[in-house]
N, C-alpha and C positions, 0 to 999 in steps of 0.2 A: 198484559194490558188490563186481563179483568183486575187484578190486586191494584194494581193503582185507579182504578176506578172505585172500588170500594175504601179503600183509602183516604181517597179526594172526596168522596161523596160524604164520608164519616170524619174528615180530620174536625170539623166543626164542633164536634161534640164530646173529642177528645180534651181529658181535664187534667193527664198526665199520673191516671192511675187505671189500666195495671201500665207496668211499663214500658215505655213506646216499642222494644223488641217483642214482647209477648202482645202485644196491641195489633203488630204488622203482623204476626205469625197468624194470629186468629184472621185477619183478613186473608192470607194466602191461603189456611186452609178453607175457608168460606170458598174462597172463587175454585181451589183446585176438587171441592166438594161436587160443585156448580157444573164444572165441566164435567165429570167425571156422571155425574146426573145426566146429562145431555147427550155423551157417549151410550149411555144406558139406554133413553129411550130412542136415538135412533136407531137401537140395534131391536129393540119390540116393537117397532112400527118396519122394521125389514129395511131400511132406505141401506140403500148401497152406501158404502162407506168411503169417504174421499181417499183417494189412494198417499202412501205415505209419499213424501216431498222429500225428504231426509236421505240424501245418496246412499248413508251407511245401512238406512233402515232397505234400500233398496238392494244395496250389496247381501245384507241378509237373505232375503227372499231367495233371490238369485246363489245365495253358496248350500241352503239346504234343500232350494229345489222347489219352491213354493212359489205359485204366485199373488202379486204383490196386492192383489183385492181380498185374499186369503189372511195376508199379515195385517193390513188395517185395518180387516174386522177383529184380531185377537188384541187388537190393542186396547180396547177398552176394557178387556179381560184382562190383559198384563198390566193397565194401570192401575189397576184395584188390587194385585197380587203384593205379596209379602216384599220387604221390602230388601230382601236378602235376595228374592230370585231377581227382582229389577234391576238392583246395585248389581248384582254378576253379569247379567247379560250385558248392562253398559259396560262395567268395567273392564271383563273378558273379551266381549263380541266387540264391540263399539270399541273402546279405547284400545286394545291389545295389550294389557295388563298379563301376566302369567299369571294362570291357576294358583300356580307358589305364593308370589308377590298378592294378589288379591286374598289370598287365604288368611295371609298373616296381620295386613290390616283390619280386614271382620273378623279376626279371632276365634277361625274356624280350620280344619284341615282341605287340604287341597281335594280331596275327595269330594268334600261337602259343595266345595265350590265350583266342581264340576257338575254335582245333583243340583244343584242352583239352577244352571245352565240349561239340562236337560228340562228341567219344571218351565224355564222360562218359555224356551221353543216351545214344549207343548202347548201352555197357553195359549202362546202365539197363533197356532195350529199344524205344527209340527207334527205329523203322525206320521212318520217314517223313522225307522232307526237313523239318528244320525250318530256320525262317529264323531264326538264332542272333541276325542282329543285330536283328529285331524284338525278340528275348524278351529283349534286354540293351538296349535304346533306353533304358528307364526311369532304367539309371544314368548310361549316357552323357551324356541331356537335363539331368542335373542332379540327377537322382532323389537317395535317399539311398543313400550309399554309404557307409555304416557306416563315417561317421566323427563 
């Protein structure tokens, strides 16, 4: 909602240089800058953090054992991480992608793609050993790997 806001607010003065994909991009990154600004300071002003909405993000919490006021305070930390640990944890955790299958699209080895994983939780705030390859067995076995 905020990119179509800054969008709408600016089409007006668009002259059709640079061009309208790299025009929208710099809007999206504006507004995902913005948020990501906002996550910032309400985590230095202490305010409790909404809790996540997102069943899957809730299934997380819940398969490594944390709870869920715990995981949407790390999110403003995983939204600012690299973009290799975030793509994994979606791809992996969230979609059920196999290590394999995920490795070979990022052009990385399944190993790396599992250290992905483990970086992501901790962000998260993961400080327990979890066992990664337990909580990804689902897509290696054949599970669905959103395809």
């Amino acid at each position: 909602m905020r990119t179509a806001a800054h969008v709408a607010r600016h089409a007006g003065s668009y002259r059709g240089a640079p061009p309208l994909d790299v025009w929208v991009a710099e809007k999206v990154r504006k507004a995902l800058g913005e948020l990501l600004d906002e996550d910032d300071e309400r985590g230095r002003q202490s305010e409790l953090p909404e809790l996540p909405r997102d069943e899957r993000l809730l299934a997380i919490a819940a398969a490594v054992g944390m709870e869920p006021e715990v995981l949407a305070r790390g999110l403003a930390a995983f939204n600012r991480s690299s973009h290799d640990v975030r793509s994994a944890l979606c791809g992996m955790v969230l979609d059920r992608v196999s290590p394999s299958d995920w490795a070979v699209v990022n052009g990385v080895t399944a190993d790396r793609a599992k250290t992905c994983v483990r970086r992501a939780l901790w962000i998260l705030g993961v400080r327990s050993d979890v066992d990664v390859d337990g909580l990804l067995s689902d897509a290696d076995d054949g599970g669905d790997d959103g395809a």
